[in-house]
C-alpha positions as a Python dict, from the first residue, in 0.01 Angstrom:
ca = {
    (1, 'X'): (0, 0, 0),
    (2, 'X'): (-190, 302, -50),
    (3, 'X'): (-319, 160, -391),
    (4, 'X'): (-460, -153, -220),
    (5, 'X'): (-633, 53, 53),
    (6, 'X'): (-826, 260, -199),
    (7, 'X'): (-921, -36, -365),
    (8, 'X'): (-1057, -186, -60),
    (9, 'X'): (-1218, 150, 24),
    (10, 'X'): (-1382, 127, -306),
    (11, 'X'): (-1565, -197, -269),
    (12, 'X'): (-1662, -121, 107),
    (13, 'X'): (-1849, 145, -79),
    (14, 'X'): (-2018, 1, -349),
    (15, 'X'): (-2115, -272, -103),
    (16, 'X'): (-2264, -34, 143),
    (17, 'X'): (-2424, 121, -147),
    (18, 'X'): (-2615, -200, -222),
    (19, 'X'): (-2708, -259, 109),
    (20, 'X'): (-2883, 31, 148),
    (21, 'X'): (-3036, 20, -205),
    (22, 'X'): (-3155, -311, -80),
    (23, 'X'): (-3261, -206, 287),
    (24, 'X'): (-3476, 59, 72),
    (25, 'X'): (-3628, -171, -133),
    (26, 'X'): (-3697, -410, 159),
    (27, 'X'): (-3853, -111, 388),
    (28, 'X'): (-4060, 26, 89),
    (29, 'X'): (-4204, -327, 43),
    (30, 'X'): (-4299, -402, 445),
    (31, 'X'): (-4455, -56, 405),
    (32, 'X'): (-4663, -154, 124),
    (33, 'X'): (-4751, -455, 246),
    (34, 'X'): (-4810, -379, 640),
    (35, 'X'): (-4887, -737, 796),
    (36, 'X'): (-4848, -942, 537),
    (37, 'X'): (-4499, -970, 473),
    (38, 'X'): (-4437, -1309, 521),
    (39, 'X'): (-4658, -1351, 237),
    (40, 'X'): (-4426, -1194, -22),
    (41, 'X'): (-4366, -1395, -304),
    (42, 'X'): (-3978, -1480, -428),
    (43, 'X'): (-3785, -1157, -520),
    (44, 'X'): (-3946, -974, -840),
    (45, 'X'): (-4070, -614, -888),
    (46, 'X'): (-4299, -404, -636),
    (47, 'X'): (-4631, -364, -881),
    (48, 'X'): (-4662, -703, -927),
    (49, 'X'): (-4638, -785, -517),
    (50, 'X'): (-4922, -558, -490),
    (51, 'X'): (-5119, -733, -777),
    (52, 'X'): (-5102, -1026, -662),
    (53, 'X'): (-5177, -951, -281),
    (54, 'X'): (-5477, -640, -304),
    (55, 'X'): (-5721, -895, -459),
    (56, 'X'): (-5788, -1160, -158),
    (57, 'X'): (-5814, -829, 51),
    (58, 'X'): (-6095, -697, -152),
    (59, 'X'): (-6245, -1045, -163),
    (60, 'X'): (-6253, -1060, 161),
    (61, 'X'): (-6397, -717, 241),
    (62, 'X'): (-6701, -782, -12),
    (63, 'X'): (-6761, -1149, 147),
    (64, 'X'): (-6763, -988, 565),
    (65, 'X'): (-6940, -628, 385),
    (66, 'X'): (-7242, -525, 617),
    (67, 'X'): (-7504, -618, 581),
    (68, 'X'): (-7420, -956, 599),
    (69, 'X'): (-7582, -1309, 534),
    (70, 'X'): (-7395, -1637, 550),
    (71, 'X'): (-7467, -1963, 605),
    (72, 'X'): (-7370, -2196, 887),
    (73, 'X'): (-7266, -2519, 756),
    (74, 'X'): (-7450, -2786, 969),
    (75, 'X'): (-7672, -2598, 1153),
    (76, 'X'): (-7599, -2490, 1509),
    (77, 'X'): (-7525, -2797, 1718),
    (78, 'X'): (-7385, -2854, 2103),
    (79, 'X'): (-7066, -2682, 2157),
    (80, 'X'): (-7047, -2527, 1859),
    (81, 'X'): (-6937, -2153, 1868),
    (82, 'X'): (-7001, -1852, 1612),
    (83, 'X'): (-6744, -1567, 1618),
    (84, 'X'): (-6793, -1207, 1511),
    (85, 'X'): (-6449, -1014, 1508),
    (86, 'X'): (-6530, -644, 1403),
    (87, 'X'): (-6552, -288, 1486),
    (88, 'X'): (-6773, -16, 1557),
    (89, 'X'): (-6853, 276, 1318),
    (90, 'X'): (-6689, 615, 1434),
    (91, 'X'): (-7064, 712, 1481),
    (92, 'X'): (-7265, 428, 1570),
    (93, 'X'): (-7693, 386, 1599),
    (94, 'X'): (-7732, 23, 1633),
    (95, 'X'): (-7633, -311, 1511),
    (96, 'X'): (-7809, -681, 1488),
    (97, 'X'): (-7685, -1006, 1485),
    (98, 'X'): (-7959, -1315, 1386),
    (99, 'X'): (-7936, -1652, 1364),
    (100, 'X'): (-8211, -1803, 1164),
    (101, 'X'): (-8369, -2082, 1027),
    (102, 'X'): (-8321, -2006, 691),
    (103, 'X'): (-8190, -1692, 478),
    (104, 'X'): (-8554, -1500, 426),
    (105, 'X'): (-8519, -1261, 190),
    (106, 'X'): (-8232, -991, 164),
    (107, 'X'): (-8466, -742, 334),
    (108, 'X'): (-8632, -964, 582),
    (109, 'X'): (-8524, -1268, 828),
    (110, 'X'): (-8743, -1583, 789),
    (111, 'X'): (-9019, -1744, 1014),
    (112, 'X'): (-8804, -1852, 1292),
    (113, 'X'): (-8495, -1657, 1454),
    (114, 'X'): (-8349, -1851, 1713),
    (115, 'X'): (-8158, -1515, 1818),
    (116, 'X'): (-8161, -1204, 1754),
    (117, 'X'): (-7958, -920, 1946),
    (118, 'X'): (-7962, -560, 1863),
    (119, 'X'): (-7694, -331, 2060),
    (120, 'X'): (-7810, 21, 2079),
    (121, 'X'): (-7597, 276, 2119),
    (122, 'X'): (-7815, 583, 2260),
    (123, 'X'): (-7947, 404, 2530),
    (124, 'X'): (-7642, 173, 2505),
    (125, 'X'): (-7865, -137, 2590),
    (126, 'X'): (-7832, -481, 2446),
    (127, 'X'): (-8144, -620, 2353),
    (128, 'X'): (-8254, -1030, 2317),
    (129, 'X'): (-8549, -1194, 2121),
    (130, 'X'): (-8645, -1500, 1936),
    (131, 'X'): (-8951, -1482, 1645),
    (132, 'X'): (-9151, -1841, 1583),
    (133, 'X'): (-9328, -1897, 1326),
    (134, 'X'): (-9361, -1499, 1249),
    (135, 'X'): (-9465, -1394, 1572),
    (136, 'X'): (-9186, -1230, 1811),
    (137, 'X'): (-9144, -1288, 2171),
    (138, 'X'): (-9010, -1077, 2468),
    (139, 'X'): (-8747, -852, 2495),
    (140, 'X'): (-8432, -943, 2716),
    (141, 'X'): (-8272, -647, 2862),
    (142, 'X'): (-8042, -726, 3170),
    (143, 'X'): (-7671, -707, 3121),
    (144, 'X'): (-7427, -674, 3372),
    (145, 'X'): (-7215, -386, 3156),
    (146, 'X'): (-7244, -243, 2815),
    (147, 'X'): (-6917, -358, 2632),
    (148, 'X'): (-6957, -170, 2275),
    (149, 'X'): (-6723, 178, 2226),
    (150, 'X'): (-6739, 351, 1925),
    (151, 'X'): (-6461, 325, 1677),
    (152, 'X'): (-6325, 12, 1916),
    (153, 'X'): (-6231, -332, 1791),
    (154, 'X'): (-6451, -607, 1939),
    (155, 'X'): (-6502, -985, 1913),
    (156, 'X'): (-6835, -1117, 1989),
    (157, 'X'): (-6844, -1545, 2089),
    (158, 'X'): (-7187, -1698, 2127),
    (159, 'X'): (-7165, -2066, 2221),
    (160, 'X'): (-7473, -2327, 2181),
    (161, 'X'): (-7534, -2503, 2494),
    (162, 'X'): (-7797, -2766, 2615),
    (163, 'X'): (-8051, -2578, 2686),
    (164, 'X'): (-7906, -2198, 2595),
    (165, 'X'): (-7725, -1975, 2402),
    (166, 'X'): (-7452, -1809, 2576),
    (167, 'X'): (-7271, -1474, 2467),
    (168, 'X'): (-6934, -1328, 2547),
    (169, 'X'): (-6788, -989, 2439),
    (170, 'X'): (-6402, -993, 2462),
    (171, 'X'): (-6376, -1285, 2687),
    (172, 'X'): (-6677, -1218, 2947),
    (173, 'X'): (-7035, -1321, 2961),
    (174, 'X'): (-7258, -1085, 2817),
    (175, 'X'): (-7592, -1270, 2832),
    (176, 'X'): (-7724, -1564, 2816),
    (177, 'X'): (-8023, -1696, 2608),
    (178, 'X'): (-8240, -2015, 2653),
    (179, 'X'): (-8358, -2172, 2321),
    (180, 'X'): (-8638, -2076, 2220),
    (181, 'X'): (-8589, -2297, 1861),
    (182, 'X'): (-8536, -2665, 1978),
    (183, 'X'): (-8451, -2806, 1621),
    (184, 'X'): (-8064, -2675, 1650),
    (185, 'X'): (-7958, -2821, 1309),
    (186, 'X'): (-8227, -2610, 1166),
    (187, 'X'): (-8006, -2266, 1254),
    (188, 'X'): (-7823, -2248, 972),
    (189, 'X'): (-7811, -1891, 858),
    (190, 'X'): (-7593, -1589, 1073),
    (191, 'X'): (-7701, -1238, 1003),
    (192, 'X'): (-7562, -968, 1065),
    (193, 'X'): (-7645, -532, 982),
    (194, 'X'): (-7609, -215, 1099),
    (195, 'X'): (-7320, 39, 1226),
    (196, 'X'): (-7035, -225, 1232),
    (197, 'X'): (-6733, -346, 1017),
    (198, 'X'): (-6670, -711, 1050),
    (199, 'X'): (-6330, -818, 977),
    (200, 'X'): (-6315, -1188, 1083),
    (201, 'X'): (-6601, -1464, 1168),
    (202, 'X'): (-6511, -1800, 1292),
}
């Protein structure tokens, strides 16, 4: 009797030794791999989970890196929505988003902007323009709140309307901007610089 108990007592603890050689390997690997465990491949060794998972992240932070220019396939059309998800630098100046008729040149914007918007932070004002044919018009200034915090998350929505551009900063109206470029299909370029880091666009 005593025999069989000790044997049983053995095997409880070689299982429970297992499971927690398993539970370690399973916590060390959620660590390493934060929010993206439900893309762990089938069961294998920890280097080659991170090989084959750091890559699309770095990808992806060159692609969104600021200053950023990207094309919008199709032109801006009715009802058709660009999203910037981001966040501010710990010590933010300003930051500009554009969207152009054409890409210019990686210093300049083309011709035509159809919208550009430039958030200072010093003043914290939010400011609105449109440039055609190389000559810029005026300044919109009025906004019912200034939305931006430093080192804060943010996500930025401007819709295309009939006759407008409206913008919304975490769900509520910003601004809103009437076109100043008619030919919507010709909007085909988003730009986007200064003290931001942009982690998503839609």
């Amino acid at each position: 009797m005593y025999l069989l108990h000790a044997e049983l007592l053995r095997e409880l603890c070689t299982l429970s030794s297992d499971m927690k050689v398993n539970m370690a390997e399973t916590h060390s690997l959620t660590a390493a791999q934060g929010r993206k465990k439900w893309n762990l491949p089938q069961r294998g060794g920890t280097e080659p989970r991170k090989a084959n998972t750091d890559p699309p992240d770095r990808d992806t932070e060159r692609k969104l890196a600021v200053p950023f220019r990207g094309h919008i396939p199709g032109g801006m059309q009715l009802g058709k929505r660009i999203i910037v998800i981001g966040t501010v630098n710990p010590h933010p100046d300003r930051f500009y988003i554009a969207l152009t008729c054409g890409c210019g040149t990686s210093r300049e914007p083309p011709p035509d902007v159809a919208l550009e918007m430039c958030v200072r932070f010093k003043d914290r004002q939010v400011l609105r323009r449109a440039c055609m044919s190389g000559s810029w018009g005026d300044v919109e200034k009025a906004v019912p709140f200034f939305p931006f915090i430093r080192d804060q998350p943010f996500k930025i929505e401007i819709r295309c309307e009939q006759s407008r551009f409206r913008v919304f900063v975490d769900g509520q109206q910003l601004f809103y901007f009437h076109h100043r470029v008619t030919s919507l299909k010709d909007i085909d370029t988003l730009w986007i610089k200064g003290s931001i880091i942009i982690s998503k666009l839609g």
